[in-house]
C-alpha positions as CSV (number, residue, x, y, z in Angstrom):
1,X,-51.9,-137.5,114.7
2,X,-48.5,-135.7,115.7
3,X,-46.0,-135.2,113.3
4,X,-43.0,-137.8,113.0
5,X,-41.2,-135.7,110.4
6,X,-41.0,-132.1,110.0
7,X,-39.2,-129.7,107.2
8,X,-39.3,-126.0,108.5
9,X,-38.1,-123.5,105.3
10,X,-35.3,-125.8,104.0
11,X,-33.6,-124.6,101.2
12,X,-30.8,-126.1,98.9
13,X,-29.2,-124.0,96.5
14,X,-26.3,-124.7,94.2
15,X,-24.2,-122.3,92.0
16,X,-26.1,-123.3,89.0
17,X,-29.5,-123.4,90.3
18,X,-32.2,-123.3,93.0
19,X,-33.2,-126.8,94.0
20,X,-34.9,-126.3,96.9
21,X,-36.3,-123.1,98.3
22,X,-38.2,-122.5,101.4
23,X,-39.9,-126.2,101.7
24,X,-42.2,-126.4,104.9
25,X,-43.7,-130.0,105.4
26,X,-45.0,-132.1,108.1
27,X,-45.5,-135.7,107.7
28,X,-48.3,-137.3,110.0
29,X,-46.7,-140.4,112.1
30,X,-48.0,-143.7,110.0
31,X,-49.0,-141.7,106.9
32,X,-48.5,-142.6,102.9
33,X,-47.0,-139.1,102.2
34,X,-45.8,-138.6,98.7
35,X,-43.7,-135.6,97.2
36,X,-45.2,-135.2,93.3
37,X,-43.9,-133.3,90.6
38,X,-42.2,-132.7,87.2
39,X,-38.2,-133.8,86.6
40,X,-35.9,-131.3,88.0
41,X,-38.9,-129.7,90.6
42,X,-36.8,-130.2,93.8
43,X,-38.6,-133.3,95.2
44,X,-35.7,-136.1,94.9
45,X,-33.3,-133.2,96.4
46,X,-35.5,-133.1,99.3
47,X,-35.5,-137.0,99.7
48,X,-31.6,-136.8,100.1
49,X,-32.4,-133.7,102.6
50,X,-33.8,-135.7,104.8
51,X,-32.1,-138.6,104.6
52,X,-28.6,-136.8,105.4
53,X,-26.6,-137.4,101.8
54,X,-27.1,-133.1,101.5
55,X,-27.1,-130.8,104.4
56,X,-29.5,-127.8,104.0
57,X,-28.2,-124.6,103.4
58,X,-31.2,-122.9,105.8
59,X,-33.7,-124.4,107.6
60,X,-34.3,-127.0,109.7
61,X,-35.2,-131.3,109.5
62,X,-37.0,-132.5,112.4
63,X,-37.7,-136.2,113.4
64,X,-39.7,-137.1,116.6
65,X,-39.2,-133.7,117.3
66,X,-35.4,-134.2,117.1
67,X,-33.6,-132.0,114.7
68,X,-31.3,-134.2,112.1
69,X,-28.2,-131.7,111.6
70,X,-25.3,-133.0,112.2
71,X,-26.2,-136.6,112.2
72,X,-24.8,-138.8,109.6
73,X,-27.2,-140.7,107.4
74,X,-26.3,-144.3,108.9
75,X,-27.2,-142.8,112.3
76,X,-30.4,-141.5,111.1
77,X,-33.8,-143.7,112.1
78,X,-34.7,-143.9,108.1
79,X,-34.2,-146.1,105.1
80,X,-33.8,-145.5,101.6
81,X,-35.7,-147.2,98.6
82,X,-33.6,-146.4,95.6
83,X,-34.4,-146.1,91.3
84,X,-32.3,-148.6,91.1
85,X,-32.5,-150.7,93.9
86,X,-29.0,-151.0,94.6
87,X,-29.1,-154.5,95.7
88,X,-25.7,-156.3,95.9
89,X,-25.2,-158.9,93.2
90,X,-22.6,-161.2,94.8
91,X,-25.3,-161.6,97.6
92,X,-28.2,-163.9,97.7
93,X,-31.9,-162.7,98.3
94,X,-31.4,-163.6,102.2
95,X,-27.9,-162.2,102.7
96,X,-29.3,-158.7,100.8
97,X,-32.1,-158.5,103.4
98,X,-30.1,-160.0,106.2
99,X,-26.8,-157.3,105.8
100,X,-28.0,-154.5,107.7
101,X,-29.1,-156.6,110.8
102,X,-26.1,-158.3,110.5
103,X,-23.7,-155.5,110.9
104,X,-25.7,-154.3,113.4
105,X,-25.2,-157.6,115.6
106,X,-29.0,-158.7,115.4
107,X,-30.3,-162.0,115.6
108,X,-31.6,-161.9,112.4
109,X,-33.5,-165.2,111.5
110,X,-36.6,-164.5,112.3
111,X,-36.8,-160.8,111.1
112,X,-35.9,-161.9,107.5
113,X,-38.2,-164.6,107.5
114,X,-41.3,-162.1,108.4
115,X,-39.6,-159.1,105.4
116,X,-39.2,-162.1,103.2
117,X,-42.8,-163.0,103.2
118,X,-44.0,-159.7,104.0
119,X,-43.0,-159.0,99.9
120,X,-44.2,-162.6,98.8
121,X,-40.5,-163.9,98.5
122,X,-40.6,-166.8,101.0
123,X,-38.8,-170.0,99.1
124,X,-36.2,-167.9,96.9
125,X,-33.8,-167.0,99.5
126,X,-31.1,-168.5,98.0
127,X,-31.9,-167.1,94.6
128,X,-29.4,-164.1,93.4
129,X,-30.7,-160.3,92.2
130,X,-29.6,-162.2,88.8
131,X,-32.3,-164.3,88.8
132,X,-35.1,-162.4,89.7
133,X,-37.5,-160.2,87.9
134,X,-38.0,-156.4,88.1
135,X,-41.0,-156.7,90.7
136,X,-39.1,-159.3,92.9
137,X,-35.8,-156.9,93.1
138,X,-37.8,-153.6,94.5
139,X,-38.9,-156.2,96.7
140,X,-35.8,-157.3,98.3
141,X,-34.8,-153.9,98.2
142,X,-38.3,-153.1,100.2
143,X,-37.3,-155.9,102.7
144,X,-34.0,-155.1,103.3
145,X,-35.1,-151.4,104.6
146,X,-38.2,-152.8,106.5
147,X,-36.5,-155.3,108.3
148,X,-34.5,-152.4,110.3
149,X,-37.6,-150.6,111.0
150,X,-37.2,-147.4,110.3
151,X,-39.2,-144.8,111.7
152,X,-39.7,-143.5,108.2
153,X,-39.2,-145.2,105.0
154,X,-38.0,-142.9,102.1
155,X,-39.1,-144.3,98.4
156,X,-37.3,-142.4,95.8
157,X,-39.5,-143.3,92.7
158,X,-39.1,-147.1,92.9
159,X,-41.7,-148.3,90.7
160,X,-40.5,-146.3,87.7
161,X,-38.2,-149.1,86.1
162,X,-41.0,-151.7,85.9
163,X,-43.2,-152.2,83.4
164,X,-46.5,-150.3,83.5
165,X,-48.5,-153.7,84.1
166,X,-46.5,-154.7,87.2
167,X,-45.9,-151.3,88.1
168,X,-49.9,-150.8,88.9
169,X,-49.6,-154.4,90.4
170,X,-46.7,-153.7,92.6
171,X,-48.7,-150.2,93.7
172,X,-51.3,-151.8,95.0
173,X,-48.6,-154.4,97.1
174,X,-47.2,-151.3,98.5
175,X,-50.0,-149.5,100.0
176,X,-50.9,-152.8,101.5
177,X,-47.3,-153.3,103.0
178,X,-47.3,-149.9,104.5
179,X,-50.8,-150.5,106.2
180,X,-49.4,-153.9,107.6
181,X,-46.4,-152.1,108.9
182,X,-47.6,-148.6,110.0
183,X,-44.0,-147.4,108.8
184,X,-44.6,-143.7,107.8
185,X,-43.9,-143.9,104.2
186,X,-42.2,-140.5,101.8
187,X,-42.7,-141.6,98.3
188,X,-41.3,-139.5,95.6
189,X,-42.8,-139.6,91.9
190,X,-43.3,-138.0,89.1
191,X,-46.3,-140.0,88.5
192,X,-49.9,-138.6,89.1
193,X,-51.9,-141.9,89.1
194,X,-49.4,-143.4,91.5
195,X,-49.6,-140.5,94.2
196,X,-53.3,-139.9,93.6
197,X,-54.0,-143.9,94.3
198,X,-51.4,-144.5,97.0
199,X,-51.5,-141.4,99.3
200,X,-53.0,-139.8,102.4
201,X,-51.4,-136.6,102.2
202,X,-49.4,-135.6,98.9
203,X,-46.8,-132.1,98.3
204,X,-47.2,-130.7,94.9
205,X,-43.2,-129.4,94.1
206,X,-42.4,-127.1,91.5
207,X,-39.0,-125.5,90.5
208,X,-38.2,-126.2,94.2
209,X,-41.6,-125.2,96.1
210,X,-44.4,-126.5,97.6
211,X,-47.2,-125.2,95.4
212,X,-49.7,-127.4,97.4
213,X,-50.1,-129.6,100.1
214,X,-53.2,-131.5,100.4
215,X,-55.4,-134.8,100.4
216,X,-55.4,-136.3,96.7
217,X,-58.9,-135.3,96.8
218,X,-58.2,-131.8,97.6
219,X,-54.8,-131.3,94.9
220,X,-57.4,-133.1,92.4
221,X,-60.6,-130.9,92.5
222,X,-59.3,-127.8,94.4
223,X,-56.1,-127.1,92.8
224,X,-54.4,-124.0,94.5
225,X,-52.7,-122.8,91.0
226,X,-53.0,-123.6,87.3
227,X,-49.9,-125.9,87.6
228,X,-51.3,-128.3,90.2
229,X,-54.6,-128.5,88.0
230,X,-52.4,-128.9,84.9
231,X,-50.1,-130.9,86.4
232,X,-52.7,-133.7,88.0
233,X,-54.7,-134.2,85.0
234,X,-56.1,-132.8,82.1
235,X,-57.7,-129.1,82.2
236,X,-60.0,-127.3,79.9
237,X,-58.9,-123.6,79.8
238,X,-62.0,-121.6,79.3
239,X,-61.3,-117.5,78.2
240,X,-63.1,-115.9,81.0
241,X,-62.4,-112.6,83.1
242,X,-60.5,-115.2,85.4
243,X,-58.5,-118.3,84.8
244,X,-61.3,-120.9,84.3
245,X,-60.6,-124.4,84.0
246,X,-63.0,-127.5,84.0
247,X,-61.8,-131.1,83.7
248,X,-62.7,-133.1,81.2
249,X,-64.3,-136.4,83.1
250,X,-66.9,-133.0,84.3
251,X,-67.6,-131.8,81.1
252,X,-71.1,-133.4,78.8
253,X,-71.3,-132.8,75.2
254,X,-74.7,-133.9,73.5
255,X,-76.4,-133.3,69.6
256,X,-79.0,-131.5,71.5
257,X,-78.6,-128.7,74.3
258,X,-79.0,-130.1,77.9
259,X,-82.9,-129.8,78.8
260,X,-81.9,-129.2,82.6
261,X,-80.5,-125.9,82.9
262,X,-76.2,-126.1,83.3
263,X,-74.4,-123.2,84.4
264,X,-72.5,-122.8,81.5
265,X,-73.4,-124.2,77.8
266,X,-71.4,-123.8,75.1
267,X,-72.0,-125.1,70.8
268,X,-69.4,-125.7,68.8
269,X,-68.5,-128.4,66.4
270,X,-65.9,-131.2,66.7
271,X,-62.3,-131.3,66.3
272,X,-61.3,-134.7,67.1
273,X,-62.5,-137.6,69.1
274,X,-60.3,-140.4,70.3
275,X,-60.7,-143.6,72.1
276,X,-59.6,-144.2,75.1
277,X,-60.9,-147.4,75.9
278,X,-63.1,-146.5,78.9
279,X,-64.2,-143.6,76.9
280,X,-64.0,-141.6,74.0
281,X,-62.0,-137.9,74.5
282,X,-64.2,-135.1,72.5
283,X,-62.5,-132.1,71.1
284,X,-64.8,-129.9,70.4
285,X,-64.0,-125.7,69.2
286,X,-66.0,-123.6,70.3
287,X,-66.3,-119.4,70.7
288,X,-64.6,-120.0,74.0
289,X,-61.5,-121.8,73.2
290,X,-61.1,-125.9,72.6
291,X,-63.3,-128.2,75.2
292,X,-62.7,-131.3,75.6
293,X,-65.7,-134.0,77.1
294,X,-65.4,-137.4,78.0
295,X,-68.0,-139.5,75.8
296,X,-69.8,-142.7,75.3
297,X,-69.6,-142.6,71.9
298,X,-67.2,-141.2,69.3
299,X,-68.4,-137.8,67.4
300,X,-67.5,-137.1,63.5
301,X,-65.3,-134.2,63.1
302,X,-67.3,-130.9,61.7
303,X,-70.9,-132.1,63.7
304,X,-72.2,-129.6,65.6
305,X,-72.5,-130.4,69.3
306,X,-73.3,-128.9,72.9
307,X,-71.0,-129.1,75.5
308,X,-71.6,-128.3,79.6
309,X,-70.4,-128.4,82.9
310,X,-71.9,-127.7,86.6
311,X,-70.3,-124.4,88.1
312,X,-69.6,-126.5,90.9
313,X,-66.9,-128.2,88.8
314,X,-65.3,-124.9,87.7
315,X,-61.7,-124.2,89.1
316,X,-61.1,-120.5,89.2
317,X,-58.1,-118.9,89.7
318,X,-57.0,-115.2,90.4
319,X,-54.0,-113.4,88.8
């Protein structure tokens, strides 16, 4: 599909540091896209980039094809999903989603009735942000974007204040809303689960770069550098000629050697095992370095166990 938002080699820099350097991005029309990475990596920076609260200092924001310099944010065909929600507290549910329309001269009725039950909040229009919980503010503050209908929502890591039951609960509500809608969605988080589960396309940002753009599949088990792989999950570091790493969920570890032949097999005995609840973690030392396996079963430290992996799961990376 074509391209509804485009960032050709923006940069932001201040006198203190270098937010944003060189970011190149398209964003598919209708897609999930999220911007991952550590505090401090650039990615909230960029959010404000294209939403027109920072001008660039190089480089060039493209909507439709349209370049955005020089238009103000409230001209700009894009909503914001804040932290913090930034609902207004002397306004009921109804007159939070209905204020945008309003001031925009739209009979707005009937397009806050559809938000409102869009985010499961039909019957408590009258309530005030006061009154709700966590869940039920991000979604007035998800209605009162949608119901202008952008051409691309921006979602600047809305799910972090809740707690991490109705955070996962909430997640799910989202993707769901952004299918229904077909709004192209730019979600920014520092949270690997959520971009991994919610996205089609996700940016990997550190200390203001794209290190890797990519399906979650692809950013998962085809990591482009040793901080993606680090940064997405957990990472055995094997000493090797090259940078070798193997994740743990692709690492066995037995009593007895593996009677099919593994590409690589390594003894050792274990460190430490810990329960995960779907698993046990397995931290076993070996002549290579510490390995860690995903197990059954827990292991007593000092027991001498095997551990492999498949070459196929290797990730290998060049200095």
């Amino acid at each position: 599909m074509a391209a509804i938002l485009e960032l050709r080699g923006v940069s932001k820099h201040y006198p203190a540091h270098r937010a944003v350097h060189e970011v190149s991005l398209e964003v598919e029309t209708g897609a999930f896209y999220s911007i991952l990475g550590p505090s401090g990596c650039g990615k909230t920076t960029t959010l404000r980039l294209i939403a027109g609260f920072e001008d660039p200092d190089h480089g060039e924001i493209l909507l439709d094809g349209r370049p955005l310099q020089n238009i103000p944010p409230f001209e700009r065909p894009v909503n914001t999903v804040f932290q913090r929600y930034a609902l207004f507290p002397h306004l009921t549910v109804q007159g939070n989603v209905e204020f945008g329309l309003k001031r925009r001269g739209v009979d707005h009725r009937a397009k806050v009735a559809e938000a409102l039950e869009m985010v499961h909040l039909t019957g408590k229009e009258q309530r005030m942000p006061a009154q709700l919980s966590g869940g039920e503010q991000q979604r007035v503050a998800l209605a009162r974007s949608l119901v202008l209908e952008p051409r691309v929502l921006l979602l600047d890591e809305p799910l972090s204040a809740l707690d991490p039951a109705l955070r996962k609960s909430v997640r799910a509500e989202l993707k769901t809303l952004q299918r229904r809608t077909g709004i192209t969605f730019v979600f920014i988080t520092h949270d690997q689960e959520e971009a991994l589960s919610l996205s089609d396309r996700i940016a990997v940002m550190n200390k203001g770069e794209v290190e890797q753009i990519g399906s979650p599949q692809d950013i998962y088990l085809r990591p482009a550098t040793p901080f993606v792989a680090t940064f997405l999950g957990d990472v055995n570091w094997i000493d090797a000629a090259t940078t070798l790493g193997v994740r743990p969920e692709a690492t066995s570890i037995g009593r007895q050697a593996p009677e099919v032949a593994a590409a690589r097999v390594e003894s050792g005995r274990v460190r430490n095992s810990v329960f995960l609840g779907h698993c046990f973690h397995v931290e076993t030392e070996t002549s290579r370095g510490r390995i860690v396996a995903e197990a059954a079963h827990a292991y007593t430290p000092g027991e001498a166990v095997f551990v492999w992996w498949n070459a196929a799961d290797e990730m290998r990376f060049h200095a």
